[in-house]
C-alpha positions, 0 to 999 in steps of 0.5 A: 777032698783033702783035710786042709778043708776052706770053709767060707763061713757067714752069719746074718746081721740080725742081732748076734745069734748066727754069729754065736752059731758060727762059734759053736760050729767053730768049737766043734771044727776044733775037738774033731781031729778030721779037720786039724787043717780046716780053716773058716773065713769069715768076713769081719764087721763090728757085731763079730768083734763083739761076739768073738772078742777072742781066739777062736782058732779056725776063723780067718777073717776078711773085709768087703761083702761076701758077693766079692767073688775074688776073695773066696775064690779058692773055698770048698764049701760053703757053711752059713748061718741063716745068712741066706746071702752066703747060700746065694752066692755059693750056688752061684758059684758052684759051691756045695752050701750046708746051711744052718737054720734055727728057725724052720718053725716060724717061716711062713713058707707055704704061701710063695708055692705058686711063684717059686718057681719062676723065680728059680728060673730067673736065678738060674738064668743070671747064673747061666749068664754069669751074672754076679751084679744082676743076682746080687741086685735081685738078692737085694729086692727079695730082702727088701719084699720079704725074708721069709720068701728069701729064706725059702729060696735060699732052702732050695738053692742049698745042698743040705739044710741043718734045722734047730728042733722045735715044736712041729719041726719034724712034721713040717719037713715030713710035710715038704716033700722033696725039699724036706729029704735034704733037711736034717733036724739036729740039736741046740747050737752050743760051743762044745768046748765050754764044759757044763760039768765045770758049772760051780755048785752054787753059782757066782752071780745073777746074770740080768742079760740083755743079749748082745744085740739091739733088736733090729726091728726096733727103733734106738729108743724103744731099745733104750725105754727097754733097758731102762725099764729091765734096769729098773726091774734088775734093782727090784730083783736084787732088793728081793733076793737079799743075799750077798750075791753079786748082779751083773747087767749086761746090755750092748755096747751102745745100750751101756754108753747111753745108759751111762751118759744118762746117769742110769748106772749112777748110785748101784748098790756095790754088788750091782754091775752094769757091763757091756755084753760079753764076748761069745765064749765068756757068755756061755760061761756066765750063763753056766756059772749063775745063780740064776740068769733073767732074759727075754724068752730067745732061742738061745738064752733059754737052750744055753741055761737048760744045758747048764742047768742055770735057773731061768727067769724070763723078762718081757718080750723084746721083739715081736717074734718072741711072744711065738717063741714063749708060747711053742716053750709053754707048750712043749712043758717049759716051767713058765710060772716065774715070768714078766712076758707080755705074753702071759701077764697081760694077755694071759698066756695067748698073744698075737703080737707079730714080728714087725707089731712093735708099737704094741708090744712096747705098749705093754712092755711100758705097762710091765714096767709101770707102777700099777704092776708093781704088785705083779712084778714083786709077786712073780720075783717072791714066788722065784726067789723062794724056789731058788733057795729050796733045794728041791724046788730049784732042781724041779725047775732047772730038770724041767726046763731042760727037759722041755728044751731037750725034747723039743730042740732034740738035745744040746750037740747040734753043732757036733751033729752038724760037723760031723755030717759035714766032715763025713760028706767032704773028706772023703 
């Protein structure tokens, strides 16, 4: 294959994460000399707007739905991010897919064994009768019965799968057989090109970040009840931290209208800001740049504050699949101790929430925010302003967070490792 490498890229809609992916893997295109002339479509809606916001000079972006075959017809590979509807279509299409998973460790894949095979039969039967709508019919009914299972499906219709580390990731793909043997564990999906090393010493601000998402699992109001509530909290925090230091509170865009039109943003103290969230690149660099950063225990705050070594202070679970993930961090020796989780201050520590048991989460969210909890929340905020301000306690708490995300994710070059394995593979 040539140098001039058409990659069809694609990120899935559930919240800005996979797009976030893409970028990183577009950083990585771009400080390989290998692939000068690689290009990467992408199809454009509104939440790549708002991540990319920006040059980011591999994308060539499209409209329409990636099932409309005309327009990709002249791309080399396919390279998603859990978007599995780009994995169905490249092996409809006879398209080598190199697709990127960061959550191997939480799909429950082992209960579909017995029916995964007839389903695989009838997918090669719509593609042997070149079938694009029947398989775009059928995409749609696996979405609609479980993405777990269509997760799994899109496992093996991949040539190579690239999974974030975590916990129990690399038995898991021991454990899986054949499938396991084109699995590669790699490292954190951060965008190379923003330099850790250019981190400010002290830190320009408190970052109170929200993600750029709406939770999608979640109603429009529960999401706002959490914004007031982390809003409210932010204004604690500034009160304790009692240092000139500005706060920034970034939410989405439609969180930020909302919470505007009601009057949530009136009467901020005038080093407090409440912001629309930040595009991809400048994202990273606030993380990077902070005094310390507050959000819910996701994947992707937690790995980009470990490498930029930014003390972390986690708010409570925004979705159900969160309190799985605050756990798997307690236990691979994440610093937990300055936290508000659900999981920790009112289960102490063991929470069955599940992904979809979002009226109880935002039960306890709503008693995290109340004031019987006043003393918790004014408690767990002295005892992290106190270990920001000596020096010896904020290094044991910033090595160790990054410790603990190193050794179980496997370091913070993912994206280098992936591109590197693929431009090895394709150009030869």
């Amino acid at each position: 294959m040539e140098n001039k490498l058409q990659i069809l890229g694609a990120a899935q809609a559930f919240g800005f994460g996979g797009i976030s992916e893409m970028c990183a893997i577009e950083g990585a295109l771009r400080i390989d000399p290998r692939s000068e002339d690689c290009t990467v479509h992408m199809i454009e809606n509104t939440q790549f707007k708002a991540v990319v916001a920006g040059s980011r000079q591999r994308f060539q972006l499209h409209s329409g739905d990636i099932f409309d075959s005309d327009q990709f017809k002249d791309v080399d590979v396919v390279v998603p991010s859990y978007d599995t509807a780009a994995v169905f279509y490249g092996w409809f299409n006879n398209l080598p897919v190199y697709f990127y998973d960061g959550m191997l460790w939480f799909w429950d894949f082992e209960k579909y064994e017995q029916k995964l095979d007839a389903e695989i039969s009838e997918l090669e039967s719509l593609k042997a009768s070149s079938n694009l709508e029947a398989l775009k019919q059928k995409y749609q009914e696996y979405l609609g019965n479980d993405f777990h299972f269509t997760v799994l499906i899109a496992y093996h219709l991949a040539k190579k799968i690239y999974a974030r580390g975590a916990l129990g990731v690399n038995e898991r793909v021991s454990a899986m057989g054949e499938l396991g043997k084109k699995i590669q564990v790699i490292g954190a999906m951060i965008d190379p090109l923003v330099d850790p090393n250019e981190k400010s010493s002290e830190g320009e601000h408190v970052l109170v970040t929200l993600s750029g998402s709406l939770a999608p699992t979640l109603s429009f109001e529960q999401n706002m009840v959490f914004a007031r509530g982390a809003l409210a909290f932010a204004r604690e925090a500034h009160d304790k931290f009692e240092v000139d230091i500005p706060f920034i509170f970034s939410c989405h865009p439609k969180i930020f209208e909302q919470l505007t039109k009601e009057g949530s943003c009136d009467s901020l103290p005038n080093n407090f800001k409440v912001v629309p969230s930040f595009p991809y690149e400048e994202n990273l660099r606030m993380i990077r740049d902070a005094y310390a950063v507050f959000a819910s225990p996701g994947f992707s705050t937690v790995q980009e504050a470990a490498h930029f070594r930014t003390p972390l202070f986690f708010l409570p679970e925004q979705n159900g699949g969160q309190p799985t993930g605050f756990q798997t961090l307690k236990k691979a020796g994440y610093p937990t101790e300055h936290n508000l989780t659900v999981t920790d201050k009112i289960y102490g520590g063991d929470c069955n929430i599940g992904d979809y048991d979002t009226p109880r989460l935002y039960r306890n969210v709503g008693e995290l925010w109340s004031d019987e909890m006043a003393e918790v929340r004014e408690g767990v905020l002295r005892s992290f302003v106190d270990a920001l301000r000596d020096k010896d306690e904020r290094e044991a708490l910033t090595n160790g967070q990054r410790e603990a995300v190193s050794s179980m994710i496997g370091g913070f070059d993912g994206a280098r490792e992936m591109v590197n394995d693929l431009l090895s593979d394709l150009l030869k």
